[in-house]
Each structure stands twice: as C-alpha cells, then as structure tokens.
C-alpha positions in Angstrom: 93.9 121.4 62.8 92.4 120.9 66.3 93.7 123.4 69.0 96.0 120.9 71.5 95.0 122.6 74.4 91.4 122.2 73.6 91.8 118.3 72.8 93.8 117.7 76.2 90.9 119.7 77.8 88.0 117.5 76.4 90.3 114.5 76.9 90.3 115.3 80.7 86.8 116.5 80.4 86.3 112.3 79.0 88.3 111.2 81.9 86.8 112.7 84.8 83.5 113.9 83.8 84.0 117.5 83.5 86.2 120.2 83.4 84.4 123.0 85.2 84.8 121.1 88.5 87.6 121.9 91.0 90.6 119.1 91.9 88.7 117.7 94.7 89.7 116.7 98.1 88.0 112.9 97.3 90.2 112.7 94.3 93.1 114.5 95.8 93.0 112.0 98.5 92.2 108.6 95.9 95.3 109.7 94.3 97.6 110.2 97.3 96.2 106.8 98.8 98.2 105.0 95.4 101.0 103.4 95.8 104.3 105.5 95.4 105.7 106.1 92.1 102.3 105.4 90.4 101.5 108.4 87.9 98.4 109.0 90.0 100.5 109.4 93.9 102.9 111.4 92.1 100.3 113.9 90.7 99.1 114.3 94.4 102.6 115.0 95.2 103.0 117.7 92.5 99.5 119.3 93.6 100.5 119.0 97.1 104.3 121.0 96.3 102.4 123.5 94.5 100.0 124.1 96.9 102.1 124.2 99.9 105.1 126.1 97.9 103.0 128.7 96.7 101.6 129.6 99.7 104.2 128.9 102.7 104.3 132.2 104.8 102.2 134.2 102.8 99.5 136.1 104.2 96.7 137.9 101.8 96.1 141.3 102.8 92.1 140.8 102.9 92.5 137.6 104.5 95.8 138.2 107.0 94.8 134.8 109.0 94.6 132.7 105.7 98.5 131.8 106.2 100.8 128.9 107.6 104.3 129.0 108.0 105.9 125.6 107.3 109.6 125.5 108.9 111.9 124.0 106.1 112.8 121.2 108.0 109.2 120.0 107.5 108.9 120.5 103.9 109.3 117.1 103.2 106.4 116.1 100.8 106.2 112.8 102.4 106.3 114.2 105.7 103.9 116.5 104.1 101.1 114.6 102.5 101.0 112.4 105.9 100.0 115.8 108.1 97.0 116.4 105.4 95.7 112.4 105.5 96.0 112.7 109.2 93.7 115.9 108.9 91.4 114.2 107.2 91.3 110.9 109.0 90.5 113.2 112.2 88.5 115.9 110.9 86.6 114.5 108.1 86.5 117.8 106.2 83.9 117.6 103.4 85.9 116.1 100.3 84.0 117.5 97.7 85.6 120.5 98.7 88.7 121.8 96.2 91.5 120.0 97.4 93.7 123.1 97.6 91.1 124.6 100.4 91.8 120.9 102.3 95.3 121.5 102.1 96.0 125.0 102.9 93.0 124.5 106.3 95.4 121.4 106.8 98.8 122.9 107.3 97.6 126.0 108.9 96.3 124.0 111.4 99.7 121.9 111.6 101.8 125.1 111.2 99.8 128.5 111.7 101.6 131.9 110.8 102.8 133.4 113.6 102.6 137.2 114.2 105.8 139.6 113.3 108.1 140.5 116.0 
C-alpha cells in the first residue's frame, strides 16, 4: 500500500513542479489576486493567518528586530492581505522570494514592534 503522505506529496510535486521549492511570493500573490471564496484566495488566506498569527509580537532572540506587532483591531485578514498587496504594488519585493519572508517584511513595515516600557 502506497504511503498517503507520499502520494499527496508527489501529487503536489505534479501540480506545481516541485516540492523542494518554498510557497512563493508570485504564487502567494496569483492566489490572493482570485476571486473570494475560490479554493485558491482562501489558501492565501490560510497562509496569510498562519503567518501573521504565528508571529504577531514575537521577537527571536538572535534576530530581536525581526518582529511586528499587529494591534487586534487590524487583524482582519481582509484588512490584512490588502496591507501585503499594497507592499508589493509599491515596493516590488522580489516574488520568487518565500512568501512568508514577503509577509512578515510586509507587516513589520505596516506595524513594527515597539520597544518594552
């Protein structure tokens, strides 16, 4: 019997090329640009949520500056995925790039960490 995990895998790998690659900012972006409710603008949703929720207001001890602090009244996703399109419409960050590196420069340039009182 074939390992499900494995199938899935080469099924993406069939899909998109390859599975070694990151989630890219291009297809992060593709996806996201769909119209709402379609399977693909939902998983930009879900990568965006996980992203965002993962790493709201948390600062890395090597990397202290590598933070953003996103109030909760802008937590909206929709609110959300519009700050990271802006981003990218003005700074045209290289989209090959993993998408979660687009995000995270993204909001911590929206909604930088701000230094304990």
């Amino acid at each position: 019997m074939k390992h499900p995990i494995r199938v899935l895998v080469f099924g993406l790998a069939t899909v998109y090329g390859t599975y070694a690659s990151a989630y890219s900012g291009e297809l992060w972006l593709s996806q996201a640009n769909q119209r709402f409710g379609t399977p693909p603008n939902m998983l930009a949703h879900g990568f965006l949520a996980g992203v965002v929720h993962s790493w709201n207001n948390r600062r890395e001890t090597r990397f202290p500056d590598l933070c953003f602090n996103a109030p909760p009244d802008q937590m909206q996703i929709k609110n959300l995925m519009e700050i990271i399109k802006d981003y990218i419409n003005n700074r045209n960050p290289d989209l090959k790039a993993p998408a979660q590196g687009i995000i995270r420069v993204a909001i911590m340039n929206r909604f930088p960490c701000r230094e304990s009182s």
